[in-house]
N, C-alpha and C positions, 0 to 999 in steps of 0.2 A: 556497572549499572545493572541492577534486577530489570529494567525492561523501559522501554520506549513507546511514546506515543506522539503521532504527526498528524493531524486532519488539517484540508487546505494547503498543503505543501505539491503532491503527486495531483496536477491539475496543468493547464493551460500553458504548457512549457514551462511550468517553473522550477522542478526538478526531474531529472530524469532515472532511470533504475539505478545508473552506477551509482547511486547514495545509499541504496541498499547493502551495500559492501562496508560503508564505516559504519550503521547503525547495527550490522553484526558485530561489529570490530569491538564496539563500545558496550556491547548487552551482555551480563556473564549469560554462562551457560546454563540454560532452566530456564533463562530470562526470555518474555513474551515481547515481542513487538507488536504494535496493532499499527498501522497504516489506512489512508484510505486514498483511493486510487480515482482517478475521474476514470468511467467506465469507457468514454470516448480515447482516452489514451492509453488503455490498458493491452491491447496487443498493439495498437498503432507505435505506441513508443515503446517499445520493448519491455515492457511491467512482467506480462503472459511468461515471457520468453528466458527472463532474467529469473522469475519466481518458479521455473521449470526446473533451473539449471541450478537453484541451491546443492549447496555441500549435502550429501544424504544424511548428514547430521541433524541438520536445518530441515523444518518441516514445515508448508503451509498449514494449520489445523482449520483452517475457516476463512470461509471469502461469504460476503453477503452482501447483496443488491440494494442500497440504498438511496433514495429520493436526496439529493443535497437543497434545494430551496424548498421543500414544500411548502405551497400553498404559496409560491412565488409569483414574479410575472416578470416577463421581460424577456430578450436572448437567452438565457441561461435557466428560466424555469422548470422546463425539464429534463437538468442535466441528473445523474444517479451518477455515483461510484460505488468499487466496493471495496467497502471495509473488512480489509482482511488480518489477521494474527496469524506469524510465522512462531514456532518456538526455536531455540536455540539450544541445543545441544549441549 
């Protein structure tokens, strides 16, 4: 697979970093992952910690802050993740 994309998955306990291991498994090498993280779980659940600890192969190239409901209302209006692209080696 040249590359993977997840938005709404890395959110509210529904996945946690160890799935970051088979979306390697599955990307050839060169291939981009883009993910996006809810910012609230990103060191809380091991995101920071696990995207520290890549193969030096493996390289974050971009993480950025973004609004998920804008222009929402409710509990979750203003939640942000960030969407980041790891490349794969």
């Amino acid at each position: 697979m040249p590359g993977a994309v997840s938005s709404g998955t890395f959110t509210h306990g529904h996945v946690g970093p160890e799935a970051l291991d088979e979306l390697l498994r599955v990307v050839r090498s060169g291939g981009v992952i883009c993910i996006s993280i809810n910012t609230e779980h990103f060191a809380a659940h091991g995101f920071e910690a696990k995207l520290a600890a890549l193969d030096p192969m493996c390289r974050e190239i971009s993480k950025v802050e973004v609004p998920i409901y804008e222009g929402g209302s409710g509990d979750h209006s203003n939640d942000t993740a960030f969407v980041t692209l790891i490349r794969k080696a």
